[in-house]
C-alpha positions in Angstrom: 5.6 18.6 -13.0 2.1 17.6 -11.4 0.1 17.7 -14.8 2.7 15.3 -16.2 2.3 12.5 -13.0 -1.4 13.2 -13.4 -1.4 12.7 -17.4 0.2 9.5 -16.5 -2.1 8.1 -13.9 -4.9 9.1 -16.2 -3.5 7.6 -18.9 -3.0 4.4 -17.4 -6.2 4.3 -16.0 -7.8 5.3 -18.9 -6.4 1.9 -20.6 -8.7 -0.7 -17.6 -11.0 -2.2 -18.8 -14.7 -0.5 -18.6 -14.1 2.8 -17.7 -16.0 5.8 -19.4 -14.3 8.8 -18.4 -12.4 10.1 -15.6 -15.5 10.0 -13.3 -15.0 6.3 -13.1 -11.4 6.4 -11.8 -11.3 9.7 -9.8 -11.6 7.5 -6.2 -8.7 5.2 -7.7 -6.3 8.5 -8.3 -7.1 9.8 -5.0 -5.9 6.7 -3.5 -2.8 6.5 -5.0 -1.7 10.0 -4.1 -2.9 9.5 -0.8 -0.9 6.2 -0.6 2.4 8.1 -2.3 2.1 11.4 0.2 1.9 8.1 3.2 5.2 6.9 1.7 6.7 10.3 1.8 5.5 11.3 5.1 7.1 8.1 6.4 10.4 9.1 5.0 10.5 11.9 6.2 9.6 10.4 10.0 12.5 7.8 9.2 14.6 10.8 8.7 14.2 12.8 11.2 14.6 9.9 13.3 17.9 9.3 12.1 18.6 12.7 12.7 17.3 12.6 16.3 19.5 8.9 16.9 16.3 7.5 17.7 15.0 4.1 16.4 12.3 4.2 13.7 9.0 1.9 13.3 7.9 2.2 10.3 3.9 2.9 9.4 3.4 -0.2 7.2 5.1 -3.4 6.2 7.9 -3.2 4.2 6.1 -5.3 1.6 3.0 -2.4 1.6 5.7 0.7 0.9 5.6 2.5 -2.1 9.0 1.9 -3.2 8.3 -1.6 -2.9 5.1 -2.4 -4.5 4.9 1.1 -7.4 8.8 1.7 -7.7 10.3 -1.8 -7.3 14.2 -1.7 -8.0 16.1 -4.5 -9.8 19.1 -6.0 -8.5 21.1 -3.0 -10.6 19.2 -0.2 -8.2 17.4 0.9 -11.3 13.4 0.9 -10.7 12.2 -2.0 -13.0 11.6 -5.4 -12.7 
């Protein structure tokens, strides 16, 4: 399941413009897992909250979230453009 999202980001990666080998773009994965476990972990705040009937902040602008900027839905609910 992992090698497959990893395969993906490294293939995708692979494709910009100057880069060598995986060296080059290590830092740039890191940050995107980092930024998707953020999104998660926020959910999961915003779910126990709901839970707990308490009100929720979230951790970044709605405009910064993952599902907003990496998983954009279309007007259908499908992720896509």
């Amino acid at each position: 399941m992992f090698e497959l999202a990893f395969r993906s980001i490294d293939g995708t990666l692979w494709k910009d413009a100057g880069c060598t080998g995986e060296l080059d773009y290590i830092d740039q994965t890191s940050w995107l897992l980092f930024l998707k476990y953020l999104d998660d972990y926020q959910q999961e705040l915003a779910s126990q909250a709901t839970l707990e009937g308490c009100a929720y902040s979230p951790l970044m602008d709605e405009r910064y979230q993952w599902k907003h900027w990496a998983a954009p839905k279309n007007a259908a609910g499908h992720i896509g453009y």
